[in-house]
C-alpha positions as CSV (number, residue, x, y, z in Angstrom):
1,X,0.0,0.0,0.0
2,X,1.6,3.1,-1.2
3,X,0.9,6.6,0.9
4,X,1.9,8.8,-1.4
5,X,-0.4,11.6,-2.7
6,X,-3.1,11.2,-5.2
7,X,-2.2,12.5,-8.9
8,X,-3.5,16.1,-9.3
9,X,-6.7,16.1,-11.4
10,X,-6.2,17.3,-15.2
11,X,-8.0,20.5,-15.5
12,X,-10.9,20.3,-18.4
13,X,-10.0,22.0,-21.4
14,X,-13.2,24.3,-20.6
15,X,-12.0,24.9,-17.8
16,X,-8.7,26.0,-18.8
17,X,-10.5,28.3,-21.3
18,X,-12.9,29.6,-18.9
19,X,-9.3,30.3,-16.8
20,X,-7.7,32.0,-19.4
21,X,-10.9,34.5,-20.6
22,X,-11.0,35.3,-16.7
23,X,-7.6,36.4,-16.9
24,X,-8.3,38.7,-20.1
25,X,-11.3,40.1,-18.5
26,X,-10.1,41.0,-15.2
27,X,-7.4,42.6,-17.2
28,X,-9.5,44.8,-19.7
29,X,-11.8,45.4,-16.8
30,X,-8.4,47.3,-14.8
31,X,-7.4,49.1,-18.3
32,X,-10.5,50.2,-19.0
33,X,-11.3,51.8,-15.5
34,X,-7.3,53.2,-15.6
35,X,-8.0,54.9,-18.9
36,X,-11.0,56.8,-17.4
37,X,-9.2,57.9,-14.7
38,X,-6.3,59.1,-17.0
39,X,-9.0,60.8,-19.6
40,X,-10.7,62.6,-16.5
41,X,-7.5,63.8,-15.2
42,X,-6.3,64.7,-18.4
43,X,-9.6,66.4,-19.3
44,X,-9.6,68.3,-15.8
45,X,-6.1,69.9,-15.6
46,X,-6.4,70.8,-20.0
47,X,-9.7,72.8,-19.1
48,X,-8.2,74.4,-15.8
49,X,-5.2,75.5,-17.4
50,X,-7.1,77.1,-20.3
51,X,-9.2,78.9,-18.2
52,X,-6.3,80.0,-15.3
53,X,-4.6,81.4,-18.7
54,X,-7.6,83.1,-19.3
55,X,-7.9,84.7,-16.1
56,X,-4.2,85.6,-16.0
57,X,-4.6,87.5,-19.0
58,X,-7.9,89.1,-18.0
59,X,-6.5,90.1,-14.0
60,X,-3.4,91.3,-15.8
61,X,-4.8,93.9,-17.7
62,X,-7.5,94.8,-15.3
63,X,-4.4,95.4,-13.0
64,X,-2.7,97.8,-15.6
65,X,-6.2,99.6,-16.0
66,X,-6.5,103.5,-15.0
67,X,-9.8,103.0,-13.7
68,X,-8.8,100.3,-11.4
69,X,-8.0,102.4,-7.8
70,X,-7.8,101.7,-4.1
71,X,-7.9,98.2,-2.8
72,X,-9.1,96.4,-6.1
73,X,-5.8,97.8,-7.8
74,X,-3.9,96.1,-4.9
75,X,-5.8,92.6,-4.9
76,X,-5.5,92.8,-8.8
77,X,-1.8,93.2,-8.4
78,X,-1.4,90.1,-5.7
79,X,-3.8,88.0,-7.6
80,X,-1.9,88.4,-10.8
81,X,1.1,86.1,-10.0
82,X,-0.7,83.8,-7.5
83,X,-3.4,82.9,-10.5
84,X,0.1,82.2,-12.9
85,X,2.0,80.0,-9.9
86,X,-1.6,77.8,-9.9
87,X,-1.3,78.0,-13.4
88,X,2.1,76.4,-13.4
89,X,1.6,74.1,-10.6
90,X,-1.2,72.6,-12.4
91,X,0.8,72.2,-15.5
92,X,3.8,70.8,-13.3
93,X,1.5,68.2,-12.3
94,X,0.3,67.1,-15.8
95,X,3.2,66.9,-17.4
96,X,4.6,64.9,-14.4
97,X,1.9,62.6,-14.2
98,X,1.3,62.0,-18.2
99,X,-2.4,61.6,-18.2
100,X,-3.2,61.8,-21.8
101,X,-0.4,59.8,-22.7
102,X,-1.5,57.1,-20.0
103,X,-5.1,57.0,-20.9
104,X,-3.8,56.4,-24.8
105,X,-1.5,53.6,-23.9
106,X,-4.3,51.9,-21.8
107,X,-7.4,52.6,-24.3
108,X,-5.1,51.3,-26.9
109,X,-3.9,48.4,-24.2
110,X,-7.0,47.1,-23.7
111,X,-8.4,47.5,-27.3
112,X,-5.1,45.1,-28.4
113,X,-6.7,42.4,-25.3
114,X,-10.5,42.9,-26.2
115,X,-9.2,41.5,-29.3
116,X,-7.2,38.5,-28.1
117,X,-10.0,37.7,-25.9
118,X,-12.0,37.7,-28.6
119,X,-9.6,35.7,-30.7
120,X,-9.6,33.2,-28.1
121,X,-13.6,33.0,-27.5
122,X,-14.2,31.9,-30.7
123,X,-11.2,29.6,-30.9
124,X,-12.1,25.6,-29.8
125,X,-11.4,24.9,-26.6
126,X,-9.5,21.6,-27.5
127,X,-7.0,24.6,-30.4
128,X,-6.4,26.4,-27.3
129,X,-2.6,26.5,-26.0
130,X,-3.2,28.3,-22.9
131,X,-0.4,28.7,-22.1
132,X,0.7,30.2,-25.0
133,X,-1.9,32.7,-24.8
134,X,-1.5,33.6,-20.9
135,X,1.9,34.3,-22.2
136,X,0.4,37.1,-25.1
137,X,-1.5,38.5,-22.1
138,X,2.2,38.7,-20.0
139,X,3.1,40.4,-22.6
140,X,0.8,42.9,-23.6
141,X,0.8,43.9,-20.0
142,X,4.4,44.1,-19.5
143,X,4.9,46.2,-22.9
144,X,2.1,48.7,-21.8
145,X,4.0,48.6,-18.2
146,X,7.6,48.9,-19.6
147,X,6.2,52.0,-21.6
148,X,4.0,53.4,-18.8
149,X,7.4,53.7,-16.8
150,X,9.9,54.3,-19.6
151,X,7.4,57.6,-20.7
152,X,7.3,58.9,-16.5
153,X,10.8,57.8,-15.4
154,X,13.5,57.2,-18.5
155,X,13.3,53.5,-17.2
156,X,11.4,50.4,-17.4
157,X,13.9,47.5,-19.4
158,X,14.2,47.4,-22.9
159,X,10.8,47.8,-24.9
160,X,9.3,45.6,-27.3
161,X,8.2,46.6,-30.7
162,X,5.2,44.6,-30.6
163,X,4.1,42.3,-27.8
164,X,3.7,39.2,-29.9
165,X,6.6,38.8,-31.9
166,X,7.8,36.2,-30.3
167,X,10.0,33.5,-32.4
């Protein structure tokens, strides 16, 4: 009587499948959420900066107006530069954080895995090499990564031209 452990079931190749779509849509799922984040920020700060440019220019000359006396001329002249320092702190910001360039790379992220997981809906369950394709989604996710951290900090490994060319 041996008391060594059962053998492991084999997973069913549904199952697998089912395993493998999961992992796509949880993925998608994150991208897509990210992306709106991104677009919102992006959005946000683009419209506040257009209009803190605006009112720069308008204070600005209401502070170099004649008919601008007393008190008014005074808060004119102090909100002049403290509207253009919000004005470059909120550019500061943007360009540090890269939204528009972040929501791009994730729309475009989870577009390329929308149509994997398509790909591999349609494809027979007993075609599928899932590990082959858990692989594509490594991939896709690691190139969007690598970029993500090459674009905000000048590192992130080498990129890949396109995440499934492998050999």
């Amino acid at each position: 009587m041996g008391t060594g452990q059962a053998p492991a079931p084999m997973p069913d190749i549904d199952d697998t499948k089912n395993q493998v779509l999961e992992r796509y849509d949880k993925r998608i799922a994150y991208y897509w959420k990210a992306s709106q984040y991104n677009k919102r920020s992006y959005k946000s700060t683009r419209f506040l900066l257009i209009f803190l440019g605006a009112l720069v220019t308008l204070v600005s000359s209401l502070t170099s107006a004649n008919f601008i006396k007393g008190p008014l001329s005074v808060a004119f002249a102090i909100l002049t530069p403290l509207l253009a320092a919000t004005m470059a702190v909120v550019g500061g910001i943007s360009q540090a954080f890269q939204w528009g360039a972040a929501w791009s790379d994730q729309v475009i992220t989870a577009t390329r895995l929308e149509k994997e997981r398509d790909r591999i809906a349609v494809t027979p369950a007993n075609q599928l090499d899932a590990i082959k394709e858990m692989q594509t989604l490594d991939d896709t996710v690691l190139a969007e990564t690598q970029g993500f951290f090459q674009r905000l900090f000048g590192s992130g490994g080498p990129m890949k031209s396109e995440p499934n060319s492998r050999p």
